[in-house]
PDB file as gemmi writes it, atoms N, CA and C in Angstrom:
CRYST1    1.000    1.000    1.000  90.00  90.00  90.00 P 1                      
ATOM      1  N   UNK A   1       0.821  -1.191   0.000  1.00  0.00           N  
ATOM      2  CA  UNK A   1       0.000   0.000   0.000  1.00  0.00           C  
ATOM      3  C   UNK A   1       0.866   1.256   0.000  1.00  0.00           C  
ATOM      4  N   UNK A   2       1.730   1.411   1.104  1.00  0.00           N  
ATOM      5  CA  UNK A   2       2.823   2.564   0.875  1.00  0.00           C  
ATOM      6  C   UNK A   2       3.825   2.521  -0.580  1.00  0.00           C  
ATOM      7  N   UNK A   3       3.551   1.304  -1.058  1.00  0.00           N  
ATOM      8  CA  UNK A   3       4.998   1.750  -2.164  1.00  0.00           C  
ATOM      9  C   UNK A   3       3.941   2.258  -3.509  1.00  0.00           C  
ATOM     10  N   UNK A   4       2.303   1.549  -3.063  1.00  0.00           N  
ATOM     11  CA  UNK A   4       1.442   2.073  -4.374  1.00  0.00           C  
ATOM     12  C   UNK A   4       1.392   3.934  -4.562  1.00  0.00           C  
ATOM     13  N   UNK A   5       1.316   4.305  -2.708  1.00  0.00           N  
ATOM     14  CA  UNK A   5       1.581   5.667  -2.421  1.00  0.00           C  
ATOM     15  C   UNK A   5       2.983   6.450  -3.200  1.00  0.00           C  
ATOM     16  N   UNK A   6       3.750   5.687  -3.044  1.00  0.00           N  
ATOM     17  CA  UNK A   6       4.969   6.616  -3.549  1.00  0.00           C  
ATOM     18  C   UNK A   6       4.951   6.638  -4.565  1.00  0.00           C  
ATOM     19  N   UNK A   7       4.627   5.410  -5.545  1.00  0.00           N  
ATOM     20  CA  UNK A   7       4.758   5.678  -6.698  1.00  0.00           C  
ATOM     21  C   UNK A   7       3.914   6.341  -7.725  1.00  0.00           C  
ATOM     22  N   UNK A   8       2.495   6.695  -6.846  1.00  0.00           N  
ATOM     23  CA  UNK A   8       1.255   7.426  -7.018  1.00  0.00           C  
ATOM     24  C   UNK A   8       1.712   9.099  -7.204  1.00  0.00           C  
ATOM     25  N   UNK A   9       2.668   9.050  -5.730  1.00  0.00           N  
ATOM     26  CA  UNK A   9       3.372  10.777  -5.824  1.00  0.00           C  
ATOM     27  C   UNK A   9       4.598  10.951  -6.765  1.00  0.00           C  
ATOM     28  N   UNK A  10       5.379  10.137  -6.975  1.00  0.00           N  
ATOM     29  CA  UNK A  10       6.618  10.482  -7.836  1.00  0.00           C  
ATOM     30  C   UNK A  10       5.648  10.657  -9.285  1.00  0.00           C  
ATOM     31  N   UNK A  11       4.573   9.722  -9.683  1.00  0.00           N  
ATOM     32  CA  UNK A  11       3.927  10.154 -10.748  1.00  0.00           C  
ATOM     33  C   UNK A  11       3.286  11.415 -11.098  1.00  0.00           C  
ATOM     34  N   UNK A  12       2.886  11.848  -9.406  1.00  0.00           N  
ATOM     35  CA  UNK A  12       2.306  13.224  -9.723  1.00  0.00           C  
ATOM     36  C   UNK A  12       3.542  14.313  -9.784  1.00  0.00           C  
ATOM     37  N   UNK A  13       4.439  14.342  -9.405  1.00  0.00           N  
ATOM     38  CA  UNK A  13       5.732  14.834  -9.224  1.00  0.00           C  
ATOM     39  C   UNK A  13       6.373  15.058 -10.636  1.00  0.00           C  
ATOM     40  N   UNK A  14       5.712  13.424 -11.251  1.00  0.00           N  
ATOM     41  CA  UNK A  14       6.916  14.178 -12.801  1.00  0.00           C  
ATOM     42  C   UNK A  14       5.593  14.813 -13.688  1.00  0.00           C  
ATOM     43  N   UNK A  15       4.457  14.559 -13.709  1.00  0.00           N  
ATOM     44  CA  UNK A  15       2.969  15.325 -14.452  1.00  0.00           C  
ATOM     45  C   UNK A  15       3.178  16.936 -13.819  1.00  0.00           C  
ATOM     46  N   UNK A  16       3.755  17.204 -12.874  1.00  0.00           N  
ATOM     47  CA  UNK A  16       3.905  18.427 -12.227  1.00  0.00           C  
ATOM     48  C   UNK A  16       5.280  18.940 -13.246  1.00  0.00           C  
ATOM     49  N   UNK A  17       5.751  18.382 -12.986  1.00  0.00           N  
ATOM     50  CA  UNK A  17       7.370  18.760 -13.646  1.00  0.00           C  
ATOM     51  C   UNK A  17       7.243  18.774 -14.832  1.00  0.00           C  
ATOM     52  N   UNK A  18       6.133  18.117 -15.678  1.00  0.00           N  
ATOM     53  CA  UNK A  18       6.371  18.230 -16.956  1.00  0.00           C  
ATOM     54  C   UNK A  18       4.785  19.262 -17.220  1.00  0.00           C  
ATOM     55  N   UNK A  19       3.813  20.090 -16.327  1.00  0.00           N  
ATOM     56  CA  UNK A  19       2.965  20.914 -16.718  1.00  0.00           C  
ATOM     57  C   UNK A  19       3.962  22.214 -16.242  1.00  0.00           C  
ATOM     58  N   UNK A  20       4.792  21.947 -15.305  1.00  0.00           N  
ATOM     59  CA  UNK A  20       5.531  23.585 -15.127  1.00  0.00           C  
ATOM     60  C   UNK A  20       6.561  24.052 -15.865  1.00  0.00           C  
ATOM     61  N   UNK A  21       7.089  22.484 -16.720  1.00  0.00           N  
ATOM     62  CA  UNK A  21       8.051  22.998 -18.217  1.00  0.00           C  
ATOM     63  C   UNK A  21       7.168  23.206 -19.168  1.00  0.00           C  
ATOM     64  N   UNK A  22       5.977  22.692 -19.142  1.00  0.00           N  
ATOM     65  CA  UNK A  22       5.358  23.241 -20.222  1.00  0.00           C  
ATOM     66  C   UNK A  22       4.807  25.248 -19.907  1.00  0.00           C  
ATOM     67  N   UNK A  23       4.731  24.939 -18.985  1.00  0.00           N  
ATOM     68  CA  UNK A  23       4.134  26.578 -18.309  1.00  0.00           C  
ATOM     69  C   UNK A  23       5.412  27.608 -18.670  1.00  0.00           C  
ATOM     70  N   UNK A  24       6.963  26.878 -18.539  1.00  0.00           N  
ATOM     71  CA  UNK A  24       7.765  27.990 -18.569  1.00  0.00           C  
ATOM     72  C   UNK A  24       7.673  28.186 -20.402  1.00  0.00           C  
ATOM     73  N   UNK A  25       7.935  27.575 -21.021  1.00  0.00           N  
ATOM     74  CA  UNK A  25       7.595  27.473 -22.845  1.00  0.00           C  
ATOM     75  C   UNK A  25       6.640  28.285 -22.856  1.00  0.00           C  
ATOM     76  N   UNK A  26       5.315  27.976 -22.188  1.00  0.00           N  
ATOM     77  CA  UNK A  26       4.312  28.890 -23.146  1.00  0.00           C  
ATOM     78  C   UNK A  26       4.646  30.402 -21.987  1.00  0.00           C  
ATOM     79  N   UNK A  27       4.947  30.758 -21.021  1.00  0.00           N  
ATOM     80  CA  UNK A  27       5.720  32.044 -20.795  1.00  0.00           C  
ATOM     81  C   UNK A  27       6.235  32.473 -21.344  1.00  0.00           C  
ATOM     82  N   UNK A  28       7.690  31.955 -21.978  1.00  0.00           N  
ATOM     83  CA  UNK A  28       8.817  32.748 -22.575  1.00  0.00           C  
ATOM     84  C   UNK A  28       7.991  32.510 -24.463  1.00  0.00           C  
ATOM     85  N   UNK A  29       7.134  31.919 -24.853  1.00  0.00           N  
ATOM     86  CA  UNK A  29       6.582  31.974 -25.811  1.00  0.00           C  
ATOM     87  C   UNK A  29       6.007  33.212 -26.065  1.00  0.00           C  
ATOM     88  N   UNK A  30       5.036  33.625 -24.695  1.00  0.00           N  
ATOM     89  CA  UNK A  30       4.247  35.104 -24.942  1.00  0.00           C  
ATOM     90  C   UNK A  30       5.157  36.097 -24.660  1.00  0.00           C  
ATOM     91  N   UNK A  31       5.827  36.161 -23.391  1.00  0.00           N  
ATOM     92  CA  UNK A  31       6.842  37.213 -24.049  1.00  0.00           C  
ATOM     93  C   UNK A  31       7.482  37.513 -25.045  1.00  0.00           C  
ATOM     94  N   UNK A  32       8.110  36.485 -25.932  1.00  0.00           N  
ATOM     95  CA  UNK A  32       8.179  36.084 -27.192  1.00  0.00           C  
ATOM     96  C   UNK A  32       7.339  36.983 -28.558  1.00  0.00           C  
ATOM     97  N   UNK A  33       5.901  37.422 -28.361  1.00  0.00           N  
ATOM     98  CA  UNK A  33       4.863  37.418 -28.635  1.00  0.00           C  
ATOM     99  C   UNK A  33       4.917  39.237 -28.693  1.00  0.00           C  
ATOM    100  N   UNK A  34       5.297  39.045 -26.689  1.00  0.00           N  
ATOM    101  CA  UNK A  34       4.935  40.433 -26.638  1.00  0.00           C  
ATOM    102  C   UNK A  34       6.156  41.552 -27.035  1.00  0.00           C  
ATOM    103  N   UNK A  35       7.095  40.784 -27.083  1.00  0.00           N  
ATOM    104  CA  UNK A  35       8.049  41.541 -27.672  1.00  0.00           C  
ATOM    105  C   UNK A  35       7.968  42.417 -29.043  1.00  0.00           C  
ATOM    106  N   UNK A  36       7.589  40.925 -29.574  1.00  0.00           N  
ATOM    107  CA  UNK A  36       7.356  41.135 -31.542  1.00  0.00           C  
ATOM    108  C   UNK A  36       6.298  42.076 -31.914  1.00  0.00           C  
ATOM    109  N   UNK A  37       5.039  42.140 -31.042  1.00  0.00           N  
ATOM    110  CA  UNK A  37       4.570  42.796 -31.755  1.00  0.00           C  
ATOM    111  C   UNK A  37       4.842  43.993 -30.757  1.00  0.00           C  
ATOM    112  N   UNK A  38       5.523  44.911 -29.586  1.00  0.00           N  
ATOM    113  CA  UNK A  38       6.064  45.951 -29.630  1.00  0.00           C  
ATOM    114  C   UNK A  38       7.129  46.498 -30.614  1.00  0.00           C  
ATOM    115  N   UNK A  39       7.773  45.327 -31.089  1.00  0.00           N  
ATOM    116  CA  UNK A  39       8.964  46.138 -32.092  1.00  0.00           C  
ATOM    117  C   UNK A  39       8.100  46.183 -33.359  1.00  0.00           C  
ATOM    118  N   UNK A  40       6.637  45.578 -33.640  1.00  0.00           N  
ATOM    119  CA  UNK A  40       6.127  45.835 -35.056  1.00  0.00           C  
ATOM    120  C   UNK A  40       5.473  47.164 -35.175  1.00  0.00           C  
ATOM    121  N   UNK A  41       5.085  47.749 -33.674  1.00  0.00           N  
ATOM    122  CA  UNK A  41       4.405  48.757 -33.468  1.00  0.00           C  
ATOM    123  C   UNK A  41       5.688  50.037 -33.282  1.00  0.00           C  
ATOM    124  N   UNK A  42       6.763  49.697 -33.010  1.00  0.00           N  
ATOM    125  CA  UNK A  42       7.341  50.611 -33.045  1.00  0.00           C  
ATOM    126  C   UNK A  42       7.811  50.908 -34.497  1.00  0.00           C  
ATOM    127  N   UNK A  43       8.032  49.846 -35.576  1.00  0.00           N  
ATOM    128  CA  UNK A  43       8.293  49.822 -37.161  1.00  0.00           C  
ATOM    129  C   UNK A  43       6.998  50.540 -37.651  1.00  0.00           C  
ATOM    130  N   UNK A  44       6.051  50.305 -37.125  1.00  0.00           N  
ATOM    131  CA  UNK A  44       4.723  50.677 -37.902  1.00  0.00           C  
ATOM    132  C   UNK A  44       4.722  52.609 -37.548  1.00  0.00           C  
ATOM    133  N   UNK A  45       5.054  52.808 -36.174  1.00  0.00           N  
ATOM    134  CA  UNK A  45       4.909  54.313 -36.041  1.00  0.00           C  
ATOM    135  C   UNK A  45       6.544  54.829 -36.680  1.00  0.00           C  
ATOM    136  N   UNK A  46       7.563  54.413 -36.855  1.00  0.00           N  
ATOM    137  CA  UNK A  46       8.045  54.787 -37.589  1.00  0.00           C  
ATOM    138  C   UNK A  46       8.443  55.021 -39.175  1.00  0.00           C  
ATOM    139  N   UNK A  47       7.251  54.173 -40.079  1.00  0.00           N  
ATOM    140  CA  UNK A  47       6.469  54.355 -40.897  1.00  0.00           C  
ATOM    141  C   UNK A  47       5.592  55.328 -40.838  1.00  0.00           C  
ATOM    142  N   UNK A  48       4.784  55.874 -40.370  1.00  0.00           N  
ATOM    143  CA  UNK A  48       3.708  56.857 -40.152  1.00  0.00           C  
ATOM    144  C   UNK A  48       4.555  57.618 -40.014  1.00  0.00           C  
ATOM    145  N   UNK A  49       5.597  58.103 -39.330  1.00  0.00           N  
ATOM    146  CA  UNK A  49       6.402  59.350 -39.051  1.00  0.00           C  
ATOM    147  C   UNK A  49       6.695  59.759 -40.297  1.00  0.00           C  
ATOM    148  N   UNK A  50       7.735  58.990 -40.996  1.00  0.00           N  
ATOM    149  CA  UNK A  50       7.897  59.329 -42.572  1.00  0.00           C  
ATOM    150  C   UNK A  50       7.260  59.833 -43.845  1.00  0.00           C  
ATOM    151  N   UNK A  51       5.929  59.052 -43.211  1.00  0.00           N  
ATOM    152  CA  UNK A  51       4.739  59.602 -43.784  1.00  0.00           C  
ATOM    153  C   UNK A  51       4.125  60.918 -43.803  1.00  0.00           C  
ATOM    154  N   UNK A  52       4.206  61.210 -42.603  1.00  0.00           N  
ATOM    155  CA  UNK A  52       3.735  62.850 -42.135  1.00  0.00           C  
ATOM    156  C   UNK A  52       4.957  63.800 -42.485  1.00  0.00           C  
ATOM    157  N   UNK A  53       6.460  63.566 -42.635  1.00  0.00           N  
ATOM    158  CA  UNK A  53       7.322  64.387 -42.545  1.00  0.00           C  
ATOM    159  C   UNK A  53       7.249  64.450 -44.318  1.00  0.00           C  
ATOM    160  N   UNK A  54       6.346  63.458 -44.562  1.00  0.00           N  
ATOM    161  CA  UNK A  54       6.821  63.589 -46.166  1.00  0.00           C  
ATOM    162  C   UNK A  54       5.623  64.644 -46.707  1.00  0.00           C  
ATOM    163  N   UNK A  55       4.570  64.222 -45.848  1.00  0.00           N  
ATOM    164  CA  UNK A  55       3.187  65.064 -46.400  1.00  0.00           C  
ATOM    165  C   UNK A  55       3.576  66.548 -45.838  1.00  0.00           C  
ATOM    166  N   UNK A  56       4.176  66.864 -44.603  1.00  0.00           N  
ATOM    167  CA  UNK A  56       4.692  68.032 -44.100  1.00  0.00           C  
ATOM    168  C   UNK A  56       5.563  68.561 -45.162  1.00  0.00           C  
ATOM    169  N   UNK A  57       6.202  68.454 -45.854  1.00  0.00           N  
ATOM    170  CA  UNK A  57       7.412  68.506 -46.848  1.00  0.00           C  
ATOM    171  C   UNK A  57       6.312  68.918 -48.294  1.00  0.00           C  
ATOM    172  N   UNK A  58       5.629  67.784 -48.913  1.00  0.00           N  
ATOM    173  CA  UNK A  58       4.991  68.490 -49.269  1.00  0.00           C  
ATOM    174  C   UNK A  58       3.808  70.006 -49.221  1.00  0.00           C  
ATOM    175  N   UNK A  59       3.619  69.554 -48.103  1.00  0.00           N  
ATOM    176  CA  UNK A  59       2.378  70.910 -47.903  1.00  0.00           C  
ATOM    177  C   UNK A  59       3.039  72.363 -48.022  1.00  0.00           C  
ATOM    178  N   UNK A  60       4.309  72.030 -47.380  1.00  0.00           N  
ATOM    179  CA  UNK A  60       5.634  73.662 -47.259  1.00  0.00           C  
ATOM    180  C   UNK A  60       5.524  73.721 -48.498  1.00  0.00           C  
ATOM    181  N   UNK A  61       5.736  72.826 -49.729  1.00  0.00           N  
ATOM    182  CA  UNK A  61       6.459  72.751 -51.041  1.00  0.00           C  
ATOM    183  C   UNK A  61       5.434  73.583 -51.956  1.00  0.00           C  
ATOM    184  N   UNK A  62       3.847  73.027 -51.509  1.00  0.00           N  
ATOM    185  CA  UNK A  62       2.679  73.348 -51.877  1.00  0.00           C  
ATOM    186  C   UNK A  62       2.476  74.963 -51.535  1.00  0.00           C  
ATOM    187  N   UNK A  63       2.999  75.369 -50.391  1.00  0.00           N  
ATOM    188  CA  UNK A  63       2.014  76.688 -50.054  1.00  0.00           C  
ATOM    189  C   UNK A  63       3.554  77.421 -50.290  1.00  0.00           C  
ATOM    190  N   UNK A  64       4.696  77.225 -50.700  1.00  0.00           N  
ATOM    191  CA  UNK A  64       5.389  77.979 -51.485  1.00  0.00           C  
ATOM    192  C   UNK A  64       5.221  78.569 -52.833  1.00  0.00           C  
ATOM    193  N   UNK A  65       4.982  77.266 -53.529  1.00  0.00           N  
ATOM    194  CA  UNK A  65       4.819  77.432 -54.881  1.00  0.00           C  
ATOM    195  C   UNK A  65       3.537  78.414 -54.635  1.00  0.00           C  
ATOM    196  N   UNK A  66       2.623  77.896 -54.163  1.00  0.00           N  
ATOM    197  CA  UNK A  66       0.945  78.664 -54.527  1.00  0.00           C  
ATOM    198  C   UNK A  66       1.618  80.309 -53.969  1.00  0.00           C  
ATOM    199  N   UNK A  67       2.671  80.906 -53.016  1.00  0.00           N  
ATOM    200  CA  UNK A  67       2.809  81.774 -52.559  1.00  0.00           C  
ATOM    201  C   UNK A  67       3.409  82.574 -53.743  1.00  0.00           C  
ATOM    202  N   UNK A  68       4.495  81.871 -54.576  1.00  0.00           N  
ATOM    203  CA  UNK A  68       5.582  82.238 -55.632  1.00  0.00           C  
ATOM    204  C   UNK A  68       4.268  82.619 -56.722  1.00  0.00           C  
ATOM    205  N   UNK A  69       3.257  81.537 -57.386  1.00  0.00           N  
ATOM    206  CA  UNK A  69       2.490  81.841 -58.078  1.00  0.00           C  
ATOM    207  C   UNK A  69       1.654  83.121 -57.720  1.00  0.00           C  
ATOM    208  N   UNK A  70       0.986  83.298 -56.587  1.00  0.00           N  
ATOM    209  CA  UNK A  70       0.000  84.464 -56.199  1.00  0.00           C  
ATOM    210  C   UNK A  70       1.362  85.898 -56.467  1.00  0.00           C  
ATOM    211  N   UNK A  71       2.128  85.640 -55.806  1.00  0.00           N  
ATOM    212  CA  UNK A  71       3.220  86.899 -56.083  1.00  0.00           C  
ATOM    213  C   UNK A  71       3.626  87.049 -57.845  1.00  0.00           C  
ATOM    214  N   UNK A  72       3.647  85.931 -58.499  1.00  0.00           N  
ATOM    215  CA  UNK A  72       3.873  86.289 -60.442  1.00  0.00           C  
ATOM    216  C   UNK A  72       2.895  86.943 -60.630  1.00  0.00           C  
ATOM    217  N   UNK A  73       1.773  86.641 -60.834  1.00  0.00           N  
ATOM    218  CA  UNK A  73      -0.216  86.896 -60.840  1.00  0.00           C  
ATOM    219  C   UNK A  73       0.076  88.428 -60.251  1.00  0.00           C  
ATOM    220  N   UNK A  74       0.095  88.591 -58.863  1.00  0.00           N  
ATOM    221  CA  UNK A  74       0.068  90.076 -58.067  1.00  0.00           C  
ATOM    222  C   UNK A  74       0.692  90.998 -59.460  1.00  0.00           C  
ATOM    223  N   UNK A  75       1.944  90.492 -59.897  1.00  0.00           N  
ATOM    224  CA  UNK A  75       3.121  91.710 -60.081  1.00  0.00           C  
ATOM    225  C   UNK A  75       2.804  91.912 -61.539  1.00  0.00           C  
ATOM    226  N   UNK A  76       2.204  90.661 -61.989  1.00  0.00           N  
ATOM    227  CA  UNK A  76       1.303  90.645 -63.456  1.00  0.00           C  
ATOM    228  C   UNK A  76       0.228  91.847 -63.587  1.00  0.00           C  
ATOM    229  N   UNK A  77      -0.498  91.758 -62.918  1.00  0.00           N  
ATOM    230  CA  UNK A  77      -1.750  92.056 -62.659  1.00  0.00           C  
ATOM    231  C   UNK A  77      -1.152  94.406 -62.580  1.00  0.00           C  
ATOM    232  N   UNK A  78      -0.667  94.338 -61.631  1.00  0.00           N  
ATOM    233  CA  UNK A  78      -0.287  95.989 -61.419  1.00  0.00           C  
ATOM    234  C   UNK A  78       0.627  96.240 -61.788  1.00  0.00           C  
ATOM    235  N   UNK A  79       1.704  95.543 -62.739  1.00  0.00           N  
ATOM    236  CA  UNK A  79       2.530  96.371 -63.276  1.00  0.00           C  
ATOM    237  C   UNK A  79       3.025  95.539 -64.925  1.00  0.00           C  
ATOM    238  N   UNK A  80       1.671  95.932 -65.970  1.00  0.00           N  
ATOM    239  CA  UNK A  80       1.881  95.481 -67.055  1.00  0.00           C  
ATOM    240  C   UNK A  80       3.160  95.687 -68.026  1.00  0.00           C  
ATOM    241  N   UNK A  81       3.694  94.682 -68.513  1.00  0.00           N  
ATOM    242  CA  UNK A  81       4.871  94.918 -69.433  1.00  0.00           C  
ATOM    243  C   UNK A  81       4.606  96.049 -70.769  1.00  0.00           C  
ATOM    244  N   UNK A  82       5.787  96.326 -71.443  1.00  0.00           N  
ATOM    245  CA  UNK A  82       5.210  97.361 -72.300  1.00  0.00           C  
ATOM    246  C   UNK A  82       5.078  96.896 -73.365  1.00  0.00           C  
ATOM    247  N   UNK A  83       5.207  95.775 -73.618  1.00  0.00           N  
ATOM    248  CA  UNK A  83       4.129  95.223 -74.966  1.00  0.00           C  
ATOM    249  C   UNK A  83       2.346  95.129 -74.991  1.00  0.00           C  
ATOM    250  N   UNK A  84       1.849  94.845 -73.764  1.00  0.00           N  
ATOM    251  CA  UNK A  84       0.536  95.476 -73.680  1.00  0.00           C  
ATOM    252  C   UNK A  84       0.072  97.113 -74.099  1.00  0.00           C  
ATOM    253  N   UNK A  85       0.866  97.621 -73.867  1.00  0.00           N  
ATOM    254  CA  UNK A  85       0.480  99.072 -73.986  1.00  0.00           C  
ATOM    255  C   UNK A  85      -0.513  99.291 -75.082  1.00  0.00           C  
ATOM    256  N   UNK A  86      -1.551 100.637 -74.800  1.00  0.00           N  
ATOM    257  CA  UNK A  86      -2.535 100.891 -75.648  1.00  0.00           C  
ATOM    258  C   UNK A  86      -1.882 102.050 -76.533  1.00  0.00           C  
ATOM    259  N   UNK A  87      -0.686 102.347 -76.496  1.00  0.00           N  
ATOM    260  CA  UNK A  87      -0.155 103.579 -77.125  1.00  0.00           C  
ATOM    261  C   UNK A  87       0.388 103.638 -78.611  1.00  0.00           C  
ATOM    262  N   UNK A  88       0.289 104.461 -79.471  1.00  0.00           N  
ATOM    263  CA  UNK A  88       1.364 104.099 -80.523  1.00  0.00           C  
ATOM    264  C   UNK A  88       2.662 104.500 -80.665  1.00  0.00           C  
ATOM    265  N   UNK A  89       3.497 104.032 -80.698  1.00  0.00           N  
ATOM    266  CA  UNK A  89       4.630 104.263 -81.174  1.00  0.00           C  
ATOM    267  C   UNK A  89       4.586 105.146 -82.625  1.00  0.00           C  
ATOM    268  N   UNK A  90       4.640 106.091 -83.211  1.00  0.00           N  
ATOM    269  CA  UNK A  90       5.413 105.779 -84.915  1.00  0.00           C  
ATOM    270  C   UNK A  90       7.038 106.527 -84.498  1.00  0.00           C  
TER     271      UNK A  90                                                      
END                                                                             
């Protein structure tokens, strides 16, 4: 009866030993996990950054030009060249 006992506990002993190696695997698995997808989220916002510095880049590029254009137009507009002129020459 005692040796059915011991060998009842060394059985539960190695089912123990082999659910708490399985417990450390699926631990270092999810950290594993949680690692990857912090470094995908940090790849992903440093994607988006590039993105905005590029649309920022454009928009400066945009409200230059439209600034350069409104200033040709302005200087067009009030100070006509002298081939327009209504005058005659002879």
């Amino acid at each position: 009866m005692i040796d059915d006992l011991l060998f009842i506990l060394q059985a539960y002993e190695a089912y123990f030993m082999q659910i708490d190696g399985t417990l450390n695997k699926l631990t270092t698995l999810r950290e594993y996990i949680d690692n990857t997808e912090d470094y995908i989220n940090i790849q992903l916002d440093n994607h988006r950054n590039q993105l905005i510095q590029l649309e920022l880049f454009l928009s400066a590029g945009t409200a230059c030009l439209s600034i350069l254009l409104f200033g040709s137009w302005n200087f067009r507009t009030f100070y006509p060249y002298a081939g327009s002129s209504d005058l005659d020459v002879d």
